[in-house]
C-alpha positions in Angstrom: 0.0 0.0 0.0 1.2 3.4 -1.1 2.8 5.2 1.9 0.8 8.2 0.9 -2.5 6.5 2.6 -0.8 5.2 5.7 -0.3 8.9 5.9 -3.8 9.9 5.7 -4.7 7.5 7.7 -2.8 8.7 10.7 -4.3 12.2 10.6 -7.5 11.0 9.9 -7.1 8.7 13.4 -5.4 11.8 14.8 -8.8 13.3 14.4 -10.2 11.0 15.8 -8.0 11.4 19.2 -5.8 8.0 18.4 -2.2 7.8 17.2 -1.0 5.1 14.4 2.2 3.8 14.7 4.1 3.6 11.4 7.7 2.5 12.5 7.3 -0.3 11.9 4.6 -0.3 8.7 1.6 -2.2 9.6 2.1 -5.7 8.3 -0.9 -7.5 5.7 -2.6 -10.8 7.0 -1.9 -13.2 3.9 -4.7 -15.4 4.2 -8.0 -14.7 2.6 -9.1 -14.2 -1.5 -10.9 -11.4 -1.1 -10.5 -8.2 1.3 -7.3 -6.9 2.1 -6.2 -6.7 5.8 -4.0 -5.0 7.8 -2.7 -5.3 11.5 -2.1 -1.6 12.9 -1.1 -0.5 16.3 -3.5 2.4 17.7 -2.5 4.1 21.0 -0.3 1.2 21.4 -2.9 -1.6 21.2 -3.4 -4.0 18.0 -6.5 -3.8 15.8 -7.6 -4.5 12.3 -7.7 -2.0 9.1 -10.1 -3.7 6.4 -10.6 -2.6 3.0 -11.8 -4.0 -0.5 -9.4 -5.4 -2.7 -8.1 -3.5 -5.4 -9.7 -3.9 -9.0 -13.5 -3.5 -9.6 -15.7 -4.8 -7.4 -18.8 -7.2 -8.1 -22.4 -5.3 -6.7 -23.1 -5.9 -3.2 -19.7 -7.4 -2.7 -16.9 -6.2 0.1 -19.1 -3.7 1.5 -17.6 -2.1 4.6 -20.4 -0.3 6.0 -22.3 -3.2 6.3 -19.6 -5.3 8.2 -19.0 -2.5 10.9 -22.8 -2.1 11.6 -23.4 -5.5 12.0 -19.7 -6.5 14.4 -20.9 -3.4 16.5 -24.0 -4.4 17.0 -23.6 -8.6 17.6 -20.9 -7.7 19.9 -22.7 -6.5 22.4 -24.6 -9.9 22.6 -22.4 -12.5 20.8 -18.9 -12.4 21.9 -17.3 -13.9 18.9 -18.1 -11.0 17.0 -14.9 -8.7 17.3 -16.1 -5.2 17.6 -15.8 -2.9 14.7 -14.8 1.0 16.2 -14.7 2.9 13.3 -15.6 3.4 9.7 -14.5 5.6 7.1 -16.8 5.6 3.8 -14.1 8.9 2.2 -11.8 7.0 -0.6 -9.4 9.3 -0.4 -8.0 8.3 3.0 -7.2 4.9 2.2 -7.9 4.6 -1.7 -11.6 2.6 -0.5 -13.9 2.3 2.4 -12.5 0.9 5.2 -13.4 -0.1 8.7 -11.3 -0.6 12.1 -12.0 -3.5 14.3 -10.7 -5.6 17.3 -7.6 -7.3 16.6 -8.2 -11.1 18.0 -5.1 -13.4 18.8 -5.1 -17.0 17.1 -4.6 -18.9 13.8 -7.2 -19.8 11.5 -7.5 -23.1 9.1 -6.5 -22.7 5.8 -7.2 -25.3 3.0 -8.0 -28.8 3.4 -5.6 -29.8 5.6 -5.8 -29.7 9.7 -2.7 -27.9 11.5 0.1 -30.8 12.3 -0.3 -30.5 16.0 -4.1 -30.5 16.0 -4.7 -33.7 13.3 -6.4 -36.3 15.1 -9.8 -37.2 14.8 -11.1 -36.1 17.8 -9.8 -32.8 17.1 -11.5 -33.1 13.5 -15.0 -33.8 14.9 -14.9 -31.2 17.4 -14.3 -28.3 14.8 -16.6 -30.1 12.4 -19.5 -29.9 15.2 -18.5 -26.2 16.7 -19.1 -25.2 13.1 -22.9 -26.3 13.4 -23.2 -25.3 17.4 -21.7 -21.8 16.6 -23.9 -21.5 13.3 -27.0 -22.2 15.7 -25.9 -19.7 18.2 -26.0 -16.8 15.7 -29.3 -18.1 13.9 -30.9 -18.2 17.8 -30.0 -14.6 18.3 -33.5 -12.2 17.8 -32.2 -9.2 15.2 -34.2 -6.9 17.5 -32.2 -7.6 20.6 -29.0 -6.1 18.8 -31.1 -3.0 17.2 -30.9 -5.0 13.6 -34.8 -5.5 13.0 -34.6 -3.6 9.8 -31.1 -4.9 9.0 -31.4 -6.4 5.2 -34.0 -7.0 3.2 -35.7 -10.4 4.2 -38.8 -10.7 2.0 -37.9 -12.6 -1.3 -34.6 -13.0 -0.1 -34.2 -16.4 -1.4 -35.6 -15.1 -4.8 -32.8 -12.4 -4.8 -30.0 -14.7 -3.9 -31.2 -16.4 -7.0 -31.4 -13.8 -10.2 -28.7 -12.1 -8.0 -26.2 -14.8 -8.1 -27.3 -15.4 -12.0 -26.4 -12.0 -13.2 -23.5 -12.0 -11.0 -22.3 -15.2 -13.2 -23.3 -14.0 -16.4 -20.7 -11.0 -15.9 -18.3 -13.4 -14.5 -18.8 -15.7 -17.2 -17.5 -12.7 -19.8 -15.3 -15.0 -21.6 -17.2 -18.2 -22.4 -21.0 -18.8 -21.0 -21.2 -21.8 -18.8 -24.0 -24.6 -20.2 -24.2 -25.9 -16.5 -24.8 -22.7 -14.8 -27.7 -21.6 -17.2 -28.9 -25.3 -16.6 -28.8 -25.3 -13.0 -30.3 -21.4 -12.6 -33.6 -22.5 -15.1 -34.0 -25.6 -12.9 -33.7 -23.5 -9.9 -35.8 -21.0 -11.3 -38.5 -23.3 -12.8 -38.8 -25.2 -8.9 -41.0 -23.8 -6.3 -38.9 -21.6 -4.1 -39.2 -22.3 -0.3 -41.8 -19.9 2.0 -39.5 -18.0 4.0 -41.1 -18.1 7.3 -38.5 -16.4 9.7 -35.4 -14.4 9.0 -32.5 -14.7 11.3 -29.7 -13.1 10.8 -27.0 -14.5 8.2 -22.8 -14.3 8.2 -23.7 -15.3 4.2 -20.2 -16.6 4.1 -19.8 -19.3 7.1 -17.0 -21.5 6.8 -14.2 -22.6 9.1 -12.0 -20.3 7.9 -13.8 -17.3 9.2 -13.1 -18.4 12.6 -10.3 -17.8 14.6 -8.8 -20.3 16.6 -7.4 -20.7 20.1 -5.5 -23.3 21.3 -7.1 -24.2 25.1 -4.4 -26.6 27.4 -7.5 -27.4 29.6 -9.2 -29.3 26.9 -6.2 -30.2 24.4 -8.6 -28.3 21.4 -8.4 -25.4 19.4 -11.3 -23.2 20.5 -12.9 -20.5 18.7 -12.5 -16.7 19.4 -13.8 -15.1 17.0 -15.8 -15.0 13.7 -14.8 -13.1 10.8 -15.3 -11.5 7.6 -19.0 -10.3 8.2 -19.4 -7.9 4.4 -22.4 -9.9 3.0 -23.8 -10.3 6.4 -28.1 -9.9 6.4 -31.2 -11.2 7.6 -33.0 -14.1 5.6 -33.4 -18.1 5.3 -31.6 -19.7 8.0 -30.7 -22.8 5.9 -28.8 -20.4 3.3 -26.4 -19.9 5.9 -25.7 -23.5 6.4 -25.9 -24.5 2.4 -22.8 -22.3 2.1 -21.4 -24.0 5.0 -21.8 -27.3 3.5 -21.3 -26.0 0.2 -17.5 -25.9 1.4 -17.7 -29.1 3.0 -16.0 -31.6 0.9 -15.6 -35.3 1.2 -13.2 -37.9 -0.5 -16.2 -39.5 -2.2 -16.3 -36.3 -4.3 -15.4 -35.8 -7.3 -11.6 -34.0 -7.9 -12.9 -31.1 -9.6 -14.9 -30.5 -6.4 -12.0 -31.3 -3.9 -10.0 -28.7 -6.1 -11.7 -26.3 -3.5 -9.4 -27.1 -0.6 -11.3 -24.3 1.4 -11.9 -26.9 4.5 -10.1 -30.1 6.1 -13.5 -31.7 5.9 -12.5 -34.4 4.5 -10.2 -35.8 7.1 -10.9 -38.9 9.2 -13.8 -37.7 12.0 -14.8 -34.5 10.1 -18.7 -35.3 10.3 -20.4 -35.7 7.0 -22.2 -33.2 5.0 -25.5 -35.9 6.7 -24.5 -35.7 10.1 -23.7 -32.1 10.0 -27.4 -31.5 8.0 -28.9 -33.4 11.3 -27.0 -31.7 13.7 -28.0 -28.4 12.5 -31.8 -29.7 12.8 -31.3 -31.2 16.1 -30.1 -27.9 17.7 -31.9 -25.7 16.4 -35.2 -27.6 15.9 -35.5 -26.1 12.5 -37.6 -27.7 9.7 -34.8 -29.0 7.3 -37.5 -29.7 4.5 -36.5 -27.0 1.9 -32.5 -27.9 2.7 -32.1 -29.8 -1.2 -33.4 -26.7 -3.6 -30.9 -23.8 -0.9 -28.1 -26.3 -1.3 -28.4 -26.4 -4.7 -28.6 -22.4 -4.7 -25.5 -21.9 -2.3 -23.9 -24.7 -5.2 -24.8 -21.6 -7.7 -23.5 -19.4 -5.5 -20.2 -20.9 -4.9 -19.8 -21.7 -8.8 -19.9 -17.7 -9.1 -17.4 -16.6 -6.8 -14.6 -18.9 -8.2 -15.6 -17.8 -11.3 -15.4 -14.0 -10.4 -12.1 -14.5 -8.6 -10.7 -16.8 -12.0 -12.4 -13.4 -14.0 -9.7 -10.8 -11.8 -7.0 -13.6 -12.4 -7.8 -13.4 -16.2 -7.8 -9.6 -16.1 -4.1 -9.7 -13.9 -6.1 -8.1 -10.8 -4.3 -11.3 -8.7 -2.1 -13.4 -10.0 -1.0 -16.5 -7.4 -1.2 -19.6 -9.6 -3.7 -21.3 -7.5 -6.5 -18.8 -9.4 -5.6 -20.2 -12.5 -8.2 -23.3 -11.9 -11.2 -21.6 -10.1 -13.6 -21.9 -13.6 -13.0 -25.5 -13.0 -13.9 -25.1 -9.4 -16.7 -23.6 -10.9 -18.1 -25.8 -13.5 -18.0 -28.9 -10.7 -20.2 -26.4 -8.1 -23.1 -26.1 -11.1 -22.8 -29.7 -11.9 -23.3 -30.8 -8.2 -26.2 -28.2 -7.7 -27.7 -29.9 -10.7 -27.5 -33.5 -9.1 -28.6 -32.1 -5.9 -31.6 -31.4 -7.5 -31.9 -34.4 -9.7 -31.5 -36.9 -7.4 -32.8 -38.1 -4.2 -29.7 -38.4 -1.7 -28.3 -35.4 -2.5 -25.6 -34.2 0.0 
């Protein structure tokens, strides 16, 4: 980052009664595809500068002032929500919106592989059900409690996920259209979309690596801390929530286009299954999983899209790590499972 905006940063933080260090430069976290983040040091205590990544940005994607409403308010009732303490919406400070929040100490799981030290398969099932019991937690909390009632737009929010996601694809798709997607989003499309009967409040992108990890010597586990990366948070469908979850959730019967995804260790011997995790979510939460096949088959959309949009920046040079450079086949095997999701009976 140009040293010009760590400059206007610290007087607009000056302004704001706080001093940045800059000796040393704040460092970038490496992990993550999409927003770009920085540990800084206000008043001598760590926190986190976020900000969209560079290039153009997809509609409705990265959006700061959404993230810091919704940390500063679930903070004050959900503790694994670090708290966001400022926003800045002016361009010209930091060359894009940005947002200050709690920095939180810990690691976070990467890829499909679990951390050396933490590999065994009790350690494996306990993430894999913390995932469900944490999802539950945050589905169980009433938007009104936390002053986000009118948070989002609930009503036909399944119906917007869907012609949302499809244009989304189409202008991701600029190259070469994508026979499966068009397949899947008519199929979706000509299906009856589920009643949405309550609206909870969603993450929209709930996965284990948005969750940061402490290790705890009582119980020999990595425990979470804190959930992350809240810019598509909103209110709407419960089970959309936890189809993007499982969505991620990749298994060695799969095909290797799918496990190309590497996003989760789920695979590894006493992860839960995509089944058992289903189940557990219903059992918890005592929600009606009815509806589950046609929103796993619209997160499967979902997903499709945003490899494709991150193989579109690699195609335009916006990134360029090698690992981008087979995201449209990530893509094709999302559609293609959403469309046997739908066509057949056991499904997940």
């Amino acid at each position: 980052m140009d040293i010009k905006y760590w400059k206007n940063l610290s007087n607009w933080v000056n302004s704001k009664g706080l001093n940045l260090e800059l000796n040393p430069m704040p460092s970038k976290f490496q992990n993550g595809m999409g927003n770009l983040n920085y540990k800084i040091i206000l008043n001598n205590k760590p926190f986190v500068l976020r900000r969209p990544p560079l290039g153009p940005i997809p509609p409705g994607a990265n959006d700061m002032k959404r993230e810091h409403n919704v940390m500063h308010a679930l903070n004050k009732k959900f503790s694994l929500v670090p708290n966001s303490i400022l926003l800045c919406e002016d361009e010209s400070i930091f060359g894009a919106p940005f947002h200050i929040m709690d920095f939180k100490e810990g690691i976070t799981v990467n890829g499909d592989k679990l951390p050396n030290n933490f590999s065994s398969e009790e350690n494996a099932n306990y993430l894999s059900k913390m995932l469900i019991e944490v999802l539950v937690k945050l589905h169980n909390i009433n938007p009104s409690d936390v002053g986000l009632e009118n948070f989002g737009k609930p009503i036909g929010f399944l119906e917007r996920q869907l012609k949302g996601w499809y244009k989304r694809g189409k202008i991701a798709h600029y190259k070469t259209s994508s026979k499966a997607m068009e397949e899947l989003y008519k199929l979706l499309y000509s299906s009856s979309i589920p009643k949405e009967e309550e609206f909870v409040i969603l993450h929209n992108d709930f996965k284990l690596d948005n969750i940061i990890l402490q290790f705890s010597e009582e119980q020999s586990i990595l425990e979470p801390v804190a959930i992350i990366d809240w810019d598509q948070a909103t209110r709407g469908h419960p089970l959309f929530d936890l189809a993007t979850l499982l969505s991620y959730w990749t298994l060695t019967e799969d095909t290797h286009n799918m496990q190309l995804i590497k996003q989760m260790p789920s695979a590894s011997s006493g992860f839960m299954s995509r089944i058992e995790a289903l189940n557990l979510y219903q059992k918890l939460s005592g929600r009606n999983i009815k509806d589950f096949k046609w929103i796993y088959a619209l997160s499967l959309l979902k997903l499709g899209v945003v490899f494709q949009q991150l193989y579109a920046q690699f195609l335009r040079g916006t990134i360029k790590e090698d690992k981008y450079k087979t995201f449209n086949i990530i893509a094709e095997a999302a559609y293609e499972r959403g469309l046997n999701a739908l066509n057949k009976n056991i499904y997940i």
